[in-house]
N, C-alpha and C positions, 0 to 999 in steps of 0.2 A: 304528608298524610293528612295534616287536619286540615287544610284546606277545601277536600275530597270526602271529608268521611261523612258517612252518611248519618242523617240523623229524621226522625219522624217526631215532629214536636205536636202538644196536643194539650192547650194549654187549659185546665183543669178549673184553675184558681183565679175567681173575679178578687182584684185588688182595688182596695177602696182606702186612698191616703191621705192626711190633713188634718191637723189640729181639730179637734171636737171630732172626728169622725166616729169617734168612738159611740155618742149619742145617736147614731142610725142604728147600732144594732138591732135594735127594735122595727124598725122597718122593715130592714132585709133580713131577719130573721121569718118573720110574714111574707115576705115575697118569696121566702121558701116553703112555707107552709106552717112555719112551728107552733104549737099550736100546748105542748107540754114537753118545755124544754130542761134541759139539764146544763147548768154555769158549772165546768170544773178549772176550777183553779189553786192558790194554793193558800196558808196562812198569810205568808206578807204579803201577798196581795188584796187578800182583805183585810188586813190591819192598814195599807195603805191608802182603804176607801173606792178601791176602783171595782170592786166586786160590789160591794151595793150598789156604785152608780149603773152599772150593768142589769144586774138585777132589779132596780128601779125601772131602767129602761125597758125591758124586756117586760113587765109584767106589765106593760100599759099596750102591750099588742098580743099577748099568748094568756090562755087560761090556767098554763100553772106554770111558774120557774122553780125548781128544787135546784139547791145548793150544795154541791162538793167540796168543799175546799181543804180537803187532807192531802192535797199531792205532795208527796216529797222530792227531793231532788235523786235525779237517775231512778226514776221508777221501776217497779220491780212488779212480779207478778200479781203480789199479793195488792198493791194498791192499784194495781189493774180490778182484783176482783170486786176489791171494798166498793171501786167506786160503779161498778158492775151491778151489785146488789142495790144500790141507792138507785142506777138507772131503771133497774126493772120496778124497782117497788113502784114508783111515778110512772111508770109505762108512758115512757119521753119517747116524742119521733122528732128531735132536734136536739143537736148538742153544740154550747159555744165552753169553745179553751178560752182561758182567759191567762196570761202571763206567759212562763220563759217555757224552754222547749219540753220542759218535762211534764209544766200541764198540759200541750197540744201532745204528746206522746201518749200522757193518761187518758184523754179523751179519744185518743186516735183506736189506742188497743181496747176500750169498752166497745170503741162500735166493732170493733172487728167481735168480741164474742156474745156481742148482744143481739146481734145481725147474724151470723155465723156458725153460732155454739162452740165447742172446745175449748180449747184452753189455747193461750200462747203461743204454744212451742208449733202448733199444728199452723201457725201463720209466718213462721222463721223462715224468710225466704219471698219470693217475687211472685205476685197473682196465684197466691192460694186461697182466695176469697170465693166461693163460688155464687153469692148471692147478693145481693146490693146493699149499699148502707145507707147509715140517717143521714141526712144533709150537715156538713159542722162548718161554723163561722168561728174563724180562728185571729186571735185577740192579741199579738204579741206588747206584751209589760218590757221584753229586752232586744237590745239589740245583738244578735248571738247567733242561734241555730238556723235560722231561715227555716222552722218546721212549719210555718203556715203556708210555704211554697213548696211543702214533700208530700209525700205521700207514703213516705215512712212514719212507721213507728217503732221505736227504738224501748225494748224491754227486759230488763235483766230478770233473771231466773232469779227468784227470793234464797233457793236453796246455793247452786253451783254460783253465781254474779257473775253468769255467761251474760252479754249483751246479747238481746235478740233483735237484729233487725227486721220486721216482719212488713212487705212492702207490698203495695196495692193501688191502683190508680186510684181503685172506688174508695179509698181510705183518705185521698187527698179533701183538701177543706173545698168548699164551694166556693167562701168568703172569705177572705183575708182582708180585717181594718189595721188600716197602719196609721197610729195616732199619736204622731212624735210626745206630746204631752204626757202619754202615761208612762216614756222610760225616765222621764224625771224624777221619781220618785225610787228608781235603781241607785241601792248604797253604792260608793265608788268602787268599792271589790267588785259587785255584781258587775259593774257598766267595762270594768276593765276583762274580768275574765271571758266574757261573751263577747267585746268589741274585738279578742286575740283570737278566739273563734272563728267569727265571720272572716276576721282576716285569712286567718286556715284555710277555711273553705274557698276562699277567691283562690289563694297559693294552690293549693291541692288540685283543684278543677282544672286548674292553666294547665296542667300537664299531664291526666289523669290520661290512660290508654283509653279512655272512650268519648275525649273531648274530640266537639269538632266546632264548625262554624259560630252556632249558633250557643253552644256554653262558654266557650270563649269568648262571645261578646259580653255575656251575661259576668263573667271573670273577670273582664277590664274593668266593667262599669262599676262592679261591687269595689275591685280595688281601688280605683281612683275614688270612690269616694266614702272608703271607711280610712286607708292610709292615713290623711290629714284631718281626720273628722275625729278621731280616738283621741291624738292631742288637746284635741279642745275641749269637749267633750270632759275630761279628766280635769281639766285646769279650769271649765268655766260649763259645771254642771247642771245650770239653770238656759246653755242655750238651745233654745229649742230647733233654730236653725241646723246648727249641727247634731243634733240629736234623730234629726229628719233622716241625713245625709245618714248616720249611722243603721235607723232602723230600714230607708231603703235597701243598703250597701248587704246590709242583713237577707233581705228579703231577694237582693237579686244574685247571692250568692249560694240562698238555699235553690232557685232555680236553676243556676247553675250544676248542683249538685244533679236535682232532680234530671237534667239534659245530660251529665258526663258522668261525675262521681268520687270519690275521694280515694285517700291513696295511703304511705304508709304511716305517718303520723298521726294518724287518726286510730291505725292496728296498732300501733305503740303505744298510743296513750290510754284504750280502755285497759289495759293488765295494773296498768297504776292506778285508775277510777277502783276499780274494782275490789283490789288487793288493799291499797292504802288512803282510800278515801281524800283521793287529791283531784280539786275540781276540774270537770272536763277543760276548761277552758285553760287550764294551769297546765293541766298534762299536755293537752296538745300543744300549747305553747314551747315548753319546752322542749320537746321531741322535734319542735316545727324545722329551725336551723338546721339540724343536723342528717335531716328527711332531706331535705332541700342539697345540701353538701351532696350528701351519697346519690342522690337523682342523678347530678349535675354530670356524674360522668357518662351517662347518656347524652349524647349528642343533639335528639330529638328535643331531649328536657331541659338541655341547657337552650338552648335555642328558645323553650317555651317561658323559663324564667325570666332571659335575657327580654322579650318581646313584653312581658306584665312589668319589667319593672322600668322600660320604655314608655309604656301605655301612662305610668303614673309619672312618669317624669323624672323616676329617680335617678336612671340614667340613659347614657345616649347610645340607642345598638350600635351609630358607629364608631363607638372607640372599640368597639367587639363585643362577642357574648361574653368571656370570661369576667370583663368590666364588670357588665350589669349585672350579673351574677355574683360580685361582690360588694357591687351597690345594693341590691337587693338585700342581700344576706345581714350586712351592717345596716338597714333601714327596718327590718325586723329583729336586730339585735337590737335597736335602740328603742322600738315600740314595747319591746318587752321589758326594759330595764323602766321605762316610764308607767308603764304597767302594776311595776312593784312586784315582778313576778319574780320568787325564787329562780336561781339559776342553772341548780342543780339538784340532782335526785337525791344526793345526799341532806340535803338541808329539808327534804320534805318527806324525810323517816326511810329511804330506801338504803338497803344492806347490799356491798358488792353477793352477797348469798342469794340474795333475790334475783340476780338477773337475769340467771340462765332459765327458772320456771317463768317469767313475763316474759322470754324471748320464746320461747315454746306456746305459750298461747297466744303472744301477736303475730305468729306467723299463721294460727289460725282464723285469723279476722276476717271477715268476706271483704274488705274494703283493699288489703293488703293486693290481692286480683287484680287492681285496677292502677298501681302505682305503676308508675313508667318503666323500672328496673324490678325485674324476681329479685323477690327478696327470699333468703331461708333464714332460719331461726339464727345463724351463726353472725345473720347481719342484724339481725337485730339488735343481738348480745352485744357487738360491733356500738352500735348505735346507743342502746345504753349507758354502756359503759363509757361512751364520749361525753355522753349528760350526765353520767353519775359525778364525773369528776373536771369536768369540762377540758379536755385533754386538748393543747394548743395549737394539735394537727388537724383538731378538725372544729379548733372554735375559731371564733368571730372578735375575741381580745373586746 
């Protein structure tokens, strides 16, 4: 099938990558026209100095920069609107994210309703945008989401903490700078929760019902070089060489999504974001194994695991798929034990009470769609309940 399957790529996002790239913003911010723009970012990243240098930059080619930097982590309606209101008052026709996915998310969903009008909910879902938006130059601070290669924005209800995916081409960034230098200043938590991320997303894509040629390439290249790049990374966080490897592996994983799409550990990990405020990159971590096990008995996916985790070397297709599918399995058990990631749902405040309502709402996830095997609620609970207590039938030892 993926061989064959059709796909229409249409690539969106100019990528501009290297050390100091970050001081063009100013240029190419002009080469788009900007002329009164809006920097949204968040606290630590202005407390880490990179939102002034931004801001510095920027205000020696545009006539006015105005400053957001309230985003919080997993945004939500309400700081969609906040930073809404701050756009209009500056009446900006240019917007730069500057940090991890949730300020490119926050800047993503102001232009969708400062360009669009309505609210949120009215954008929940694929090309519901009917009018064109501001140009955005997208900043990533982590290596994690690949949201400066999406063209999603990802928005939780402030009321229900439904995630709303709301998806648009015209939503994707014009500009994406990728400037290994500024994820140096990511605390080790941060560098680790977002490097288990991107990993996800390379896992996820490899096998997604809509992968074909060309996200699959996108899949190998992010895995081979976030796999060995997160170790180092963690043990020696001043190298900027691998820091590179990370923020690309990042960045060709979020195109990968944007070509195929993610799968069930992504529908199992937002009921835990949501519910008990465990960071995405935790939760889908640990739900990742155990997505990956239950795939496996697809035929298709085990074949697609076995072939990624060829691609990286960790094992050799021909001792067989089931091989590398254990190589695989034991090579992200041990990314995540280096990680310092909890290893169970229990030690991160979850009740066997809780499972059965987070298996009812990951089976409503729109990502859940695109996993290789129908999933129903009852595999989820399945699947929880393996991470709740890490049951020996279906862990990794």
């Amino acid at each position: 099938m993926t061989s064959h399957a059709a796909f229409d790529y249409q690539p969106r996002t100019r990528l501009v990558y290297g050390v100091g790239t970050v001081d063009r913003v100013g240029e190419l911010a002009a080469e788009l026209g900007g002329k009164r723009i809006l920097l949204v970012t968040d606290g630590g990243i202005a407390k880490a100095g990179h939102a002034q240098r931004v801001l510095e930059n920027l205000s020696k080619h545009a006539d006015t920069v105005t400053l957001f930097d309230k985003v919080h982590e997993n945004p939500t309606t309400k700081d969609v609107n906040d930073c809404l209101a701050v756009a209009r008052a500056a009446n900006i026709n240019l917007i730069v994210g500057l940090g991890g996915g949730s300020s490119m998310d926050t800047a993503k969903g102001t232009n969708f309703l400062l360009t669009n009008g309505g609210e949120m909910k009215d954008y929940w879902g694929v090309g519901k945008a009917t009018k064109p938006m501001l140009p955005l130059i997208a900043i990533p601070t982590t290596a994690g989401t690949g949201s400066e290669c999406q063209c999603a924005a990802l928005i939780a209800d402030e009321e229900t903490h439904n995630k709303m995916a709301c998806l648009d081409p015209k939503a994707a960034a014009k500009v994406a700078i990728l400037d290994p230098a500024l994820t140096v200043s990511m605390p080790q938590r941060v560098t680790a929760f977002t490097g288990i991320d991107a990993i996800a997303h390379a896992v996820e894509t490899a096998v997604s019902k809509k992968r074909n040629p060309l996200s699959l390439m996108y899949s190998y290249a992010a895995f081979r070089l976030l796999v060995p790049s997160l170790p180092r990374v963690l043990s020696h966080p001043d190298d900027v060489e691998a820091r590179g490897r990370m923020l690309l592996g990042a960045a060709y994983a979020g195109t990968a999504i944007e070509n195929s799409m993610l799968g069930a550990a992504h529908s199992a990990a937002n009921p835990l974001t949501a519910h008990f405020n465990i960071v995405h990159g935790q939760a889908v971590g640990m739900m990742l194994p155990q997505v990956v096990r239950f795939n496996s008995e697809d035929p298709e996916a085990l074949q697609g695991y076995a072939e990624l985790a060829s691609s990286a070397e960790i094992a050799k297709l021909k001792d067989g798929a089931t091989s590398a599918l254990e190589g695989l399995i034991a090579r992200l058990d041990s990314l995540l034990n280096i990680a310092k990631m909890p290893r169970t749902l229990g030690e991160c405040g979850v009740s066997a009470d809780d499972l059965p309502v987070m298996a009812d709402e990951a089976v409503k996830q729109w990502t859940v769609n695109f996993n290789p095997r129908p999933m129903t609620a009852a595999d989820f609970r399945e699947l929880y309940e393996r991470a709740f207590d890490r049951r020996s039938d279906g862990d990794l030892v």
